[in-house]
HTML snippet that shows the backbone in 3Dmol.js (N, CA, C, O; Angstrom):
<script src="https://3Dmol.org/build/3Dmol-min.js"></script>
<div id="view" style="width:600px;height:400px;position:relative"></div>
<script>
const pdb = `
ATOM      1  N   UNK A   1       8.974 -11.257 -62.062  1.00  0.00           N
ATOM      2  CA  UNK A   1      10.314 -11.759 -62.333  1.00  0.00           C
ATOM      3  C   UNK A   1      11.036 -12.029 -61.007  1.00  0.00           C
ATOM      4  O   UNK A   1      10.813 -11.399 -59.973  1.00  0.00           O
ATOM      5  N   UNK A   2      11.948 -13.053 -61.139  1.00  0.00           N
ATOM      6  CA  UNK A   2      12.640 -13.226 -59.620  1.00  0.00           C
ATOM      7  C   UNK A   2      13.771 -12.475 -59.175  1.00  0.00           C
ATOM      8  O   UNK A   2      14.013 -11.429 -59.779  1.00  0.00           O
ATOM      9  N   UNK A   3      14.629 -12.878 -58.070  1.00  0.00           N
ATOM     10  CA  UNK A   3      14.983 -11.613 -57.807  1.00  0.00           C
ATOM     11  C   UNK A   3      16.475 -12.945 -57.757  1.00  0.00           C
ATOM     12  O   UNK A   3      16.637 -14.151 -57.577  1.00  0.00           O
ATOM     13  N   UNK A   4      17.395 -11.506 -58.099  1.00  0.00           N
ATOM     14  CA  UNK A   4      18.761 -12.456 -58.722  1.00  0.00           C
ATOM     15  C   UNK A   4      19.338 -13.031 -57.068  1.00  0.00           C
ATOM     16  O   UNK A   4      19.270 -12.194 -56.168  1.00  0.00           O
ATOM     17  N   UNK A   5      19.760 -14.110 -56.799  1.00  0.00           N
ATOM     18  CA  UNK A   5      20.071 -14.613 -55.508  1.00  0.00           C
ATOM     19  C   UNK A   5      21.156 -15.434 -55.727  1.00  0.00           C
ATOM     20  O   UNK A   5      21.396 -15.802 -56.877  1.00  0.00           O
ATOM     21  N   UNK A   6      22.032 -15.869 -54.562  1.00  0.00           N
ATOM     22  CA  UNK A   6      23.064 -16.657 -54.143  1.00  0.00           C
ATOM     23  C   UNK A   6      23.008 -17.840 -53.388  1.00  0.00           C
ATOM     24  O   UNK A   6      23.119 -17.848 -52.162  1.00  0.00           O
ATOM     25  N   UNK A   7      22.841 -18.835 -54.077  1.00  0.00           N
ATOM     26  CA  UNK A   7      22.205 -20.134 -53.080  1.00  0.00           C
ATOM     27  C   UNK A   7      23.322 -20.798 -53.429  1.00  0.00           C
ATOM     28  O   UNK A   7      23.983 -20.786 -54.468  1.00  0.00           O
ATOM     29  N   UNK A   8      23.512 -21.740 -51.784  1.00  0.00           N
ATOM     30  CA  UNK A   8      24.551 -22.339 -51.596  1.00  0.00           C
ATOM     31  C   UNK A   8      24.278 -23.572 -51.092  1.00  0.00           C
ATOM     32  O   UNK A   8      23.483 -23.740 -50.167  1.00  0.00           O
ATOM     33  N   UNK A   9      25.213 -24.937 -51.929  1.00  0.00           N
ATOM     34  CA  UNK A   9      24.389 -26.154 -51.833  1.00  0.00           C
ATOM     35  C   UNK A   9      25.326 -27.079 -51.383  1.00  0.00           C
ATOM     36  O   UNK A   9      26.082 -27.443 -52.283  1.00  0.00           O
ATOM     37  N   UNK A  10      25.521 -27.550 -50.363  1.00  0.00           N
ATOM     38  CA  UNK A  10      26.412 -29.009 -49.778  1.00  0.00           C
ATOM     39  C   UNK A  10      26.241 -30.229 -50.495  1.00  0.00           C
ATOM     40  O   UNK A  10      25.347 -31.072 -50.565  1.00  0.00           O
ATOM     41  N   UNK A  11      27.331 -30.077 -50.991  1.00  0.00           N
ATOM     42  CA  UNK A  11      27.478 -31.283 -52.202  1.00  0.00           C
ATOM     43  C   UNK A  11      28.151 -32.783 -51.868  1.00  0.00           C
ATOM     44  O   UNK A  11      29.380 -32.851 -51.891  1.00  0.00           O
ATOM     45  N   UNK A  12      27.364 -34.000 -51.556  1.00  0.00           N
ATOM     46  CA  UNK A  12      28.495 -35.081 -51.093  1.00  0.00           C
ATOM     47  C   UNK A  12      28.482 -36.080 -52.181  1.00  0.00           C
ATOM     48  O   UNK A  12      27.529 -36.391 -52.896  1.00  0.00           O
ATOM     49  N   UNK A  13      30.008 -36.651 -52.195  1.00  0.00           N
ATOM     50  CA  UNK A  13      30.012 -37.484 -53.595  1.00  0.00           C
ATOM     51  C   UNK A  13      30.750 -36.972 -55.034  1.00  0.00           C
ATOM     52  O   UNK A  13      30.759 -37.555 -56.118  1.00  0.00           O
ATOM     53  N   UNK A  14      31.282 -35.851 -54.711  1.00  0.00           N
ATOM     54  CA  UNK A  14      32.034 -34.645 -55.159  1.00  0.00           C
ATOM     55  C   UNK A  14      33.928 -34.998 -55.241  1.00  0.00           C
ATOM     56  O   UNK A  14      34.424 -33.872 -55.252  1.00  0.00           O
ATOM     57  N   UNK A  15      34.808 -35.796 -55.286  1.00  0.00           N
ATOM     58  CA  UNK A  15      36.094 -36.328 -55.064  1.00  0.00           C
ATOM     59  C   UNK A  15      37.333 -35.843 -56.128  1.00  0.00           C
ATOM     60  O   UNK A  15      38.552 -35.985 -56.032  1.00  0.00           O
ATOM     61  N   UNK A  16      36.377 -35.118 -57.333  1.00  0.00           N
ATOM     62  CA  UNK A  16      37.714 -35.427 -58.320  1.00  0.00           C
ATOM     63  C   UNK A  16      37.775 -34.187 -59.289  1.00  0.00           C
ATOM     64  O   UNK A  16      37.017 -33.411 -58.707  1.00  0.00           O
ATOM     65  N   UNK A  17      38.151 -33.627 -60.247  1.00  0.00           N
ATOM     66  CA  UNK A  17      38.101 -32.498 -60.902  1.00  0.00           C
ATOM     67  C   UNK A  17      36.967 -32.568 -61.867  1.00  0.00           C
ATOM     68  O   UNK A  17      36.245 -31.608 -62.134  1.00  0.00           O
ATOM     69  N   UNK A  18      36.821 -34.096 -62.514  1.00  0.00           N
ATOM     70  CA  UNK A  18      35.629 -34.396 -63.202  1.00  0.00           C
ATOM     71  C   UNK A  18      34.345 -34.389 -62.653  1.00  0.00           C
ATOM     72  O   UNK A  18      33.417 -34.393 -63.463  1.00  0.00           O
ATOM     73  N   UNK A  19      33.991 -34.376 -61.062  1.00  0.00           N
ATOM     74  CA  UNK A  19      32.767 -34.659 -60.339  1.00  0.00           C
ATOM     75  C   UNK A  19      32.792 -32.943 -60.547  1.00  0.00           C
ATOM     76  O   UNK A  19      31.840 -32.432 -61.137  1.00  0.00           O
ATOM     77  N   UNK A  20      33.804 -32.163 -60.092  1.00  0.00           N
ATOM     78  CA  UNK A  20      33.493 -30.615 -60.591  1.00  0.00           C
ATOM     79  C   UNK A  20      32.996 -29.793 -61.551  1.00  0.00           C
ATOM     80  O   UNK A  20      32.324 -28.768 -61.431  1.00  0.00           O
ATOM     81  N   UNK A  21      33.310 -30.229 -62.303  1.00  0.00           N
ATOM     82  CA  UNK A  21      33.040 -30.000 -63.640  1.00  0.00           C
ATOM     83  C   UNK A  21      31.413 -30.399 -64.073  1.00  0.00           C
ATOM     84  O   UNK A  21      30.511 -29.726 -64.573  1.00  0.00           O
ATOM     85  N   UNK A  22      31.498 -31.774 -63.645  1.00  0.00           N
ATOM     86  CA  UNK A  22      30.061 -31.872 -63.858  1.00  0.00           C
ATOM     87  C   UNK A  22      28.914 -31.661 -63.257  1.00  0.00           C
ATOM     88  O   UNK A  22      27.825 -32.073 -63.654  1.00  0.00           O
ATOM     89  N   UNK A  23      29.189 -30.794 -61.948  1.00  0.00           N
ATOM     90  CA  UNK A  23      28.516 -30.471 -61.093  1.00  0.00           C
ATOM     91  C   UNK A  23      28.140 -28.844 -62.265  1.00  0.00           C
ATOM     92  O   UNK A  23      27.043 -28.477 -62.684  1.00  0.00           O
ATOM     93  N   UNK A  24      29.322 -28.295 -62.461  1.00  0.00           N
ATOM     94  CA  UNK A  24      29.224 -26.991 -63.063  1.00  0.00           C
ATOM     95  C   UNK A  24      28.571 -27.138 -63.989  1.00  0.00           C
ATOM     96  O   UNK A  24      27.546 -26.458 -64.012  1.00  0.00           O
ATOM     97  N   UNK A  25      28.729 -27.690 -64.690  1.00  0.00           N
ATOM     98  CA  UNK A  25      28.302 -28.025 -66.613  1.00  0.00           C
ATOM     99  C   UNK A  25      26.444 -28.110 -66.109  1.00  0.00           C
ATOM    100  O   UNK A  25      25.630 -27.303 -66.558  1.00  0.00           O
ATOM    101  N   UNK A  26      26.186 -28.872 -65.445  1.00  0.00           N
ATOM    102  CA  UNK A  26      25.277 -29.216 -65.065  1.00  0.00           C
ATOM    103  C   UNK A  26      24.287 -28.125 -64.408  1.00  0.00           C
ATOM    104  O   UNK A  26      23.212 -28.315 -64.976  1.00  0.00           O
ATOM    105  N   UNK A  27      24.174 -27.334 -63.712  1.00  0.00           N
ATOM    106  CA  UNK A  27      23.997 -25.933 -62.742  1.00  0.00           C
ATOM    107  C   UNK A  27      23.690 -25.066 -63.886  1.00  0.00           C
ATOM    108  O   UNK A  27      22.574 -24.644 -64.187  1.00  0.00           O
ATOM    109  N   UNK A  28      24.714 -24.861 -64.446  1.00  0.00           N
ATOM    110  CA  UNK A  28      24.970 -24.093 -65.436  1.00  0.00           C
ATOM    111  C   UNK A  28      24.270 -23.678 -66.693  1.00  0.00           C
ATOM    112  O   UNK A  28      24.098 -22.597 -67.257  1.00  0.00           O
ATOM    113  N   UNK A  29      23.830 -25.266 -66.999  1.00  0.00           N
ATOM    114  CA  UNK A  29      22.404 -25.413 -68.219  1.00  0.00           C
ATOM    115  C   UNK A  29      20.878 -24.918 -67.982  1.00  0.00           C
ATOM    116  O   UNK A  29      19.922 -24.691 -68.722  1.00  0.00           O
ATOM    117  N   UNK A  30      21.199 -24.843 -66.133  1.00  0.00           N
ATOM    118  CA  UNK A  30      19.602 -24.581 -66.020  1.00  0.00           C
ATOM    119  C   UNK A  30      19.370 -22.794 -66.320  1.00  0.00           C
ATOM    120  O   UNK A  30      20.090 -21.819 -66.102  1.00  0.00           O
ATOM    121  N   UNK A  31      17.980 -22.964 -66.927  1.00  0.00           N
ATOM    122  CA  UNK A  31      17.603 -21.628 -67.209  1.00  0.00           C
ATOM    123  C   UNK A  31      17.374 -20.753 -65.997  1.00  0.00           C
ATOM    124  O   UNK A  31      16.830 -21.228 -65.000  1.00  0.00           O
ATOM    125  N   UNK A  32      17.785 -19.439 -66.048  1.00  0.00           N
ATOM    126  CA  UNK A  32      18.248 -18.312 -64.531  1.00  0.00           C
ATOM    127  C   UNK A  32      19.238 -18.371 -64.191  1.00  0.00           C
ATOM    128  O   UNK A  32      19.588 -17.278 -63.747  1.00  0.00           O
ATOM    129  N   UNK A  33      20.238 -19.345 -64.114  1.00  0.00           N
ATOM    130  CA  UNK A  33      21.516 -19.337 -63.828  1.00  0.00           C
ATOM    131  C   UNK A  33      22.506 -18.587 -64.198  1.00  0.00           C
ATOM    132  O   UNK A  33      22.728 -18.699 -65.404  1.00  0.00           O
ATOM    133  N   UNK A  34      23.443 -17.605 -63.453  1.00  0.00           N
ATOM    134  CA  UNK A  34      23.926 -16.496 -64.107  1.00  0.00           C
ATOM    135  C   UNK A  34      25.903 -17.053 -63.762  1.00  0.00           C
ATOM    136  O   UNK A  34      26.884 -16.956 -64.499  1.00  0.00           O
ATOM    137  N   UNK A  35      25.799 -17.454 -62.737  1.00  0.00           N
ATOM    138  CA  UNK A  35      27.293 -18.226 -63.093  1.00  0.00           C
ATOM    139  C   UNK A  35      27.304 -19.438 -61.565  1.00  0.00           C
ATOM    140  O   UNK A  35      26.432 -19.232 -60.721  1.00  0.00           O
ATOM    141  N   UNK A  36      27.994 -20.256 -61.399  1.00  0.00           N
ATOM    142  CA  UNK A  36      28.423 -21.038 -60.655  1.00  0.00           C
ATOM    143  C   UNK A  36      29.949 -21.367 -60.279  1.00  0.00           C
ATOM    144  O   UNK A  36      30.885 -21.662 -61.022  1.00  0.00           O
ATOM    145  N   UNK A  37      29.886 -21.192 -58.614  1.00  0.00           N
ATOM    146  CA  UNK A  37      31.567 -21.788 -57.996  1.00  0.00           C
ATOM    147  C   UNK A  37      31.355 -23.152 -57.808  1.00  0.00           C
ATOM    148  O   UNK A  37      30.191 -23.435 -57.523  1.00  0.00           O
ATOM    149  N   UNK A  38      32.077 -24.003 -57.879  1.00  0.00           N
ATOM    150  CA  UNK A  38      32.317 -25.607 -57.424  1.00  0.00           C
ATOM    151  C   UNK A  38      33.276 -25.527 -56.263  1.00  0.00           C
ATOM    152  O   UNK A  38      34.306 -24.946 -56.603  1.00  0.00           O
ATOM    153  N   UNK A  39      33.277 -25.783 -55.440  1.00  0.00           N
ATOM    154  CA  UNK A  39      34.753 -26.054 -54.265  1.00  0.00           C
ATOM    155  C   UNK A  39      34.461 -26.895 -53.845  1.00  0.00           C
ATOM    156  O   UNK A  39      33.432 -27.091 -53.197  1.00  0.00           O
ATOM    157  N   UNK A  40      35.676 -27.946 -54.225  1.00  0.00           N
ATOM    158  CA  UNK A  40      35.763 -28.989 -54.121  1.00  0.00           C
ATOM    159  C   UNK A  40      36.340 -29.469 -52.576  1.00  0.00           C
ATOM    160  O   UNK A  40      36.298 -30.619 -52.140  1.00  0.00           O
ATOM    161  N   UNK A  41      36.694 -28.692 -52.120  1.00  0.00           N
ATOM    162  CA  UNK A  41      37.736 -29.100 -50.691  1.00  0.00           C
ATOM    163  C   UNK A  41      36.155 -28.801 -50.163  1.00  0.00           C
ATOM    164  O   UNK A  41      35.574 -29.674 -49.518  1.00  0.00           O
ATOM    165  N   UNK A  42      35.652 -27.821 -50.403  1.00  0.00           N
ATOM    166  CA  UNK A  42      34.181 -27.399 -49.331  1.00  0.00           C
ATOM    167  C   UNK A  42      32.996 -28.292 -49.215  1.00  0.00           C
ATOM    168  O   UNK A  42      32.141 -28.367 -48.333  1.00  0.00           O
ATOM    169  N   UNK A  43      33.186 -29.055 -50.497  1.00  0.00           N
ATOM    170  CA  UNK A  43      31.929 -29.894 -51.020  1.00  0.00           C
ATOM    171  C   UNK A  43      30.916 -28.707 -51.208  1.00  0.00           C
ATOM    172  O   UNK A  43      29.903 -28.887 -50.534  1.00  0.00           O
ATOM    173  N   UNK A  44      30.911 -27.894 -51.718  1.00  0.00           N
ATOM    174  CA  UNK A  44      29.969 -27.277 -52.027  1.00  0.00           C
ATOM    175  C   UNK A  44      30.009 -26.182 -53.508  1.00  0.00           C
ATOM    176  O   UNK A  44      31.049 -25.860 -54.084  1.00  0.00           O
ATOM    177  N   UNK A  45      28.865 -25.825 -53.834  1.00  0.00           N
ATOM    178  CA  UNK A  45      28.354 -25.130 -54.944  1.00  0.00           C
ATOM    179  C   UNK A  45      27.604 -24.034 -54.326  1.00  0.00           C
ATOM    180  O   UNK A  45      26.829 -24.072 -53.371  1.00  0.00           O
ATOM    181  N   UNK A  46      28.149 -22.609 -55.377  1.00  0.00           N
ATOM    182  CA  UNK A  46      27.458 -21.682 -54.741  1.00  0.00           C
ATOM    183  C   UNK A  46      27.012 -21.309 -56.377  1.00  0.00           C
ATOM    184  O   UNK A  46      27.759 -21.588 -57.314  1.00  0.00           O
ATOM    185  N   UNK A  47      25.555 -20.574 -56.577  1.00  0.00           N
ATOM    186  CA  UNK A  47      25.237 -20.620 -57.755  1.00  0.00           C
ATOM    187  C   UNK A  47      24.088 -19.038 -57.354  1.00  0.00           C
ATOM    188  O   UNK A  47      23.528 -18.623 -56.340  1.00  0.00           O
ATOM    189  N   UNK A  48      24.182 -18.642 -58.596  1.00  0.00           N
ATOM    190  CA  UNK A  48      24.212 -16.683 -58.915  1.00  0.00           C
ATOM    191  C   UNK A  48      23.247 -16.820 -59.908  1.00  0.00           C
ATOM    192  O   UNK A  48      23.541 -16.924 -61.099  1.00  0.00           O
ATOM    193  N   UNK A  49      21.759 -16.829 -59.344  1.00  0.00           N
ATOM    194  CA  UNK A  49      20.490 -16.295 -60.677  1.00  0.00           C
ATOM    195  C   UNK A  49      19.334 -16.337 -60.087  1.00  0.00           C
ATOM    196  O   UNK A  49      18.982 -16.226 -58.913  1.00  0.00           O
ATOM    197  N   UNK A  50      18.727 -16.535 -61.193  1.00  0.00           N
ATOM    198  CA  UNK A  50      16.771 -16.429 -60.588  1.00  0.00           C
ATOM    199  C   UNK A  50      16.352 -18.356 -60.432  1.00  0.00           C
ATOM    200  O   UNK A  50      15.260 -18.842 -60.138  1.00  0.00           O
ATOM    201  N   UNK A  51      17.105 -18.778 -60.615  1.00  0.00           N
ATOM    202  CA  UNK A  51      16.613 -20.113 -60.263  1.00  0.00           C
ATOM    203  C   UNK A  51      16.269 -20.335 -59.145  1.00  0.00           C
ATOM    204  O   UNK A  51      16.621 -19.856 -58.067  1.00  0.00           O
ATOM    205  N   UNK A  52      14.955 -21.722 -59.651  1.00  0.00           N
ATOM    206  CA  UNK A  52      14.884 -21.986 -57.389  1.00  0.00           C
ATOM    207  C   UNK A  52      15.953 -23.236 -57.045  1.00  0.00           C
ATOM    208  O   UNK A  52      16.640 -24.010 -57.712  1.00  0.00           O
ATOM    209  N   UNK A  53      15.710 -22.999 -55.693  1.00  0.00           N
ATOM    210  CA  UNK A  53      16.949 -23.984 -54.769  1.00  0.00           C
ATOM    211  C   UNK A  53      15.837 -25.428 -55.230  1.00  0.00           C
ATOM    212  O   UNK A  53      16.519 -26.330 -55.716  1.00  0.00           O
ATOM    213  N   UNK A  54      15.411 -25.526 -55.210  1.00  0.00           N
ATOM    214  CA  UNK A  54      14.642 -27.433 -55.691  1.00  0.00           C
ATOM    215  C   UNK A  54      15.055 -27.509 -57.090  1.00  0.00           C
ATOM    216  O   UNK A  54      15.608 -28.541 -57.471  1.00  0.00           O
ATOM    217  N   UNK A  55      14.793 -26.244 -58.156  1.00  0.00           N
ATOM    218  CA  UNK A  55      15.745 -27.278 -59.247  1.00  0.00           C
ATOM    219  C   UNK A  55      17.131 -27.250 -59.203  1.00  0.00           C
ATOM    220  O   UNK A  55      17.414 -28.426 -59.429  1.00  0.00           O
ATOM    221  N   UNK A  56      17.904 -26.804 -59.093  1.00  0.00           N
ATOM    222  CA  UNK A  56      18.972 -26.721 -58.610  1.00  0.00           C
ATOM    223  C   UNK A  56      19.668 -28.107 -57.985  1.00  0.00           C
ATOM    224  O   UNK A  56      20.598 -28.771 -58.443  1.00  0.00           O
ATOM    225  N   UNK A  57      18.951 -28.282 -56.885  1.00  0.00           N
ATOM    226  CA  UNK A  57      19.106 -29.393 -56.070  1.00  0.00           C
ATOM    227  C   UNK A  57      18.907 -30.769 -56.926  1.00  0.00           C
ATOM    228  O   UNK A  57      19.660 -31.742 -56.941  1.00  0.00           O
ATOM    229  N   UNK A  58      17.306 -30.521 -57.853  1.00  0.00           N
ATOM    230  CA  UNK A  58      17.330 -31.826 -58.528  1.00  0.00           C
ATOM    231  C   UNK A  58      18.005 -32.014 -59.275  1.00  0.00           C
ATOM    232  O   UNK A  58      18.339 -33.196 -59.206  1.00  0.00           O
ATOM    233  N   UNK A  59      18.644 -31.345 -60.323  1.00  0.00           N
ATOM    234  CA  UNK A  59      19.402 -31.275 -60.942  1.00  0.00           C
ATOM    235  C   UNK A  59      20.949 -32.289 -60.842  1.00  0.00           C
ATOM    236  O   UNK A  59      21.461 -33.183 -61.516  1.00  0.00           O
ATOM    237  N   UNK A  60      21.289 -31.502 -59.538  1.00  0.00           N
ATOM    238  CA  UNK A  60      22.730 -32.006 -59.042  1.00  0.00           C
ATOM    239  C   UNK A  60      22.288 -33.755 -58.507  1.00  0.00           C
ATOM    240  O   UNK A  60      23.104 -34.655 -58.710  1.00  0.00           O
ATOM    241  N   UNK A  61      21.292 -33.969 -58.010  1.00  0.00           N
ATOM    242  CA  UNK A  61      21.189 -35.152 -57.802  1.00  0.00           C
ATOM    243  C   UNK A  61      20.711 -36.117 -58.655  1.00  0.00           C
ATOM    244  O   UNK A  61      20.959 -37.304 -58.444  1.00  0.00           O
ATOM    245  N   UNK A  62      19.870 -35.650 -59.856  1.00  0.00           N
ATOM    246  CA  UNK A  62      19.890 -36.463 -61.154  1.00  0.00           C
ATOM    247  C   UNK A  62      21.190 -36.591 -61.918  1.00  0.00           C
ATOM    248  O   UNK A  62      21.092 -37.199 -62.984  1.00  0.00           O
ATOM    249  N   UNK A  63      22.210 -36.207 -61.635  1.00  0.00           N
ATOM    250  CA  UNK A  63      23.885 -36.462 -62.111  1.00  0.00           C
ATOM    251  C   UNK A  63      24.386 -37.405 -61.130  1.00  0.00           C
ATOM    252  O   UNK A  63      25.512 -37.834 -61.381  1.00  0.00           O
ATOM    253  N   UNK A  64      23.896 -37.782 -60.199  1.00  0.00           N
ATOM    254  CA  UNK A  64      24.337 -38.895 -59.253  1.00  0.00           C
ATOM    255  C   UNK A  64      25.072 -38.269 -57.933  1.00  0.00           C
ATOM    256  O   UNK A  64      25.921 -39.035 -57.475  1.00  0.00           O
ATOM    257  N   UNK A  65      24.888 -36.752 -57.063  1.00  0.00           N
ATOM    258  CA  UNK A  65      25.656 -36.355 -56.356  1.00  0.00           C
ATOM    259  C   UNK A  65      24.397 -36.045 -55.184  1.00  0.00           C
ATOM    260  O   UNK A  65      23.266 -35.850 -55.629  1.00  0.00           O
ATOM    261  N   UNK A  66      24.597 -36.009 -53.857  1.00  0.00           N
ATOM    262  CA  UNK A  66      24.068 -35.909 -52.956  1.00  0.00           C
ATOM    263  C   UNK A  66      23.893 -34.702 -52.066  1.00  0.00           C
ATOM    264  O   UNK A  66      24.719 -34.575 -51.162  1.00  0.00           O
ATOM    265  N   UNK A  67      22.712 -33.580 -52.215  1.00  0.00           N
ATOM    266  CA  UNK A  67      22.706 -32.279 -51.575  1.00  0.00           C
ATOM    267  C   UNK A  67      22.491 -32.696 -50.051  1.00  0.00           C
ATOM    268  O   UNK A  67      21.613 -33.419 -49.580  1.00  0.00           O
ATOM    269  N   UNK A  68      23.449 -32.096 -49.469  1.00  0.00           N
ATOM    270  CA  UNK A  68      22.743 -32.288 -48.225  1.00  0.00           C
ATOM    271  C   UNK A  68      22.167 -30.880 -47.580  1.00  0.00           C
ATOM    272  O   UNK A  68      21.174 -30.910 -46.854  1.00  0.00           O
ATOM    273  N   UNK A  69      22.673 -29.963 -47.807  1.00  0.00           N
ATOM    274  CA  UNK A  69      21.938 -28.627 -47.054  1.00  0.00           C
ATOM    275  C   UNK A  69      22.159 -27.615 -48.141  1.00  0.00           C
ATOM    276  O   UNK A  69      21.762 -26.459 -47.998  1.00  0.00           O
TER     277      UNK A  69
END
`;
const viewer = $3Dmol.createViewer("view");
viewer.addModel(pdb, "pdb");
viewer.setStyle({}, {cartoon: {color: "spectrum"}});
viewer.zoomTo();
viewer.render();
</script>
């Protein structure tokens, strides 16, 4: 089993309360995921489970948003 972690993802393409939201909604569905922050001024997502950082990442960029680190 994996081990519960805090991965943090630079989000570009991110501008509005709705790009938030769907960043969250989105994160959120994947299985391991135990909760997700959006900050929007930071461009970034910080996300709390056993998921890995590649789905995660694909995820946010199959919604149309750009990980950079």
């Amino acid at each position: 089993m994996s081990k519960v972690a805090e991965t943090t993802l630079k989000i570009e393409g991110m501008s509005c309360g709705h790009c938030k939201m769907s960043v969250e909604k989105a994160l959120q569905a994947i299985a391991g995921v135990v909760s997700v922050s959006v900050d929007l001024e930071k461009k970034e997502a910080i996300v709390t489970g056993t998921a890995e950082r590649e789905v995660l990442v694909k995820v946010v960029e199959d919604i149309g948003f750009d990980v950079v680190s």
